[in-house]
N, C-alpha and C positions, 0 to 999 in steps of 0.2 A: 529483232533483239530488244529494240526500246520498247516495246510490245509486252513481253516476257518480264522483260526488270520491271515496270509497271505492274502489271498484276502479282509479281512475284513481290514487291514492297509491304502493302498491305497483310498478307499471308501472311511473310515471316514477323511482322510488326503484330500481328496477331497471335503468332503462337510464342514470344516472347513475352506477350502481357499474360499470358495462360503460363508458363513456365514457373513465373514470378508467382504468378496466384499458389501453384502449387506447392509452393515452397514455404510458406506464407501458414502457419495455423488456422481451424476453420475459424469462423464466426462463432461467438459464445450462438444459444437457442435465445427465441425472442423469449424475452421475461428469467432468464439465466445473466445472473452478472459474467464478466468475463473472466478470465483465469488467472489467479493472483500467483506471483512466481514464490513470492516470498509465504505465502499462506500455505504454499505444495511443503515447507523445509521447516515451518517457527507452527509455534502453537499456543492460540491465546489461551488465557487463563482458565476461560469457560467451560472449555475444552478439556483442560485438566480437573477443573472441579466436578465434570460430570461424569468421570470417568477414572475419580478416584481409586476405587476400590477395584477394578476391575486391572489397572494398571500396577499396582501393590503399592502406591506411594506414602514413603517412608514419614515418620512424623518432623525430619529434620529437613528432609522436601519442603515438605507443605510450608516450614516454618521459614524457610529458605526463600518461595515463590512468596508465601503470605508478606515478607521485609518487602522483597521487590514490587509489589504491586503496590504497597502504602507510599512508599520513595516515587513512584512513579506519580500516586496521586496528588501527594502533596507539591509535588514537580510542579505536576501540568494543571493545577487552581491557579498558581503563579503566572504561571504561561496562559493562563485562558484572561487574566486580569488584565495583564498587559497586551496581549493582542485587542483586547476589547476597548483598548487608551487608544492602540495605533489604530485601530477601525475607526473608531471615532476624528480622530486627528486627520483623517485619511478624506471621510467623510465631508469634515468644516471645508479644505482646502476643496472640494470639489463641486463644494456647493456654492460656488461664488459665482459670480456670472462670465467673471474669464478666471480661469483656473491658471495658475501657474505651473505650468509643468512640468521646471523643475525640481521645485518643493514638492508635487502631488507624487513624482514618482520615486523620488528622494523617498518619500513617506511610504510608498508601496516596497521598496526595498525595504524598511524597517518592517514594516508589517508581515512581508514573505522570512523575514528571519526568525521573526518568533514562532508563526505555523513550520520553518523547518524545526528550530528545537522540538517544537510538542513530535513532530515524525521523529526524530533521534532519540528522544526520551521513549515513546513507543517502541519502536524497533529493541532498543535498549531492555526494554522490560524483555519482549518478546526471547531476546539474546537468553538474557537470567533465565529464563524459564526453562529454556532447551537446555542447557547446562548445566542444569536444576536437576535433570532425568537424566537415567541411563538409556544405551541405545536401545533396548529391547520395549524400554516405558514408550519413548520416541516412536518403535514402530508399530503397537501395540496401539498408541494412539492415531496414525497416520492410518491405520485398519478401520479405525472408530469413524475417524473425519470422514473415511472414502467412502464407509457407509451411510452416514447420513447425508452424502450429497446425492445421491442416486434417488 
């Protein structure tokens, strides 16, 4: 019987991690980034600009997504200034020969809040955009995207 539970461990420990695998999405292909959840549902600007005409977007659209994207840039110059203070600041502290660590990481919480705002302002636009369209522009362009990732 200890015989059996012995060999019989290994199996079932084996087809557990196989179970788990299955369950699990594949691997992106080597040189294929991986699958963005949020990229399947929003649609950057680019996307929209290229595919104007073929979408029918409206000139109160465009004038609609064209606000949101200036708001957006002028946002994130702001956001790229200041993250470029706390890199810096981040930097000094770590470049001393004993770092302090609670100042260094102090300053790396400063530094991860301002790359979260630039991701909220982003996402944010992305929001405008989709809101921006009707659902049929939405799938009309979701056709567009699916073709040129093939």
């Amino acid at each position: 019987m200890k015989t059996l539970r012995t060999a019989l461990v290994p199996v079932l420990a084996l087809l557990a991690v196989a179970a788990l695998g299955a369950q699990q999405p594949p691997p992106p292909q080597p040189g294929q980034p991986p699958e963005d959840p949020l990229g399947r549902v929003l649609f950057p600007p680019e996307l929209v600009m290229q595919h104007q005409q073929e979408i029918g977007l409206r000139p109160e659209q465009r004038a609609t997504i064209t606000k949101a994207i200036q708001d957006f840039q002028t946002r994130v110059v702001d956001l790229q200034w200041r993250m470029q203070e706390q890199s810096q600041r981040l930097t000094t502290l770590l470049d001393k020969p004993a770092v302090d660590q609670t100042a260094a990481l102090a300053q790396v919480d400063e530094l991860l809040g301002v790359e979260r705002e630039v991701k909220r302002s982003h996402l944010t636009l992305l929001i405008q955009i989709k809101n921006a369209l009707s659902a049929e522009q939405q799938a009309k362009l979701a056709v567009a995207r699916a073709q040129a990732t093939r």
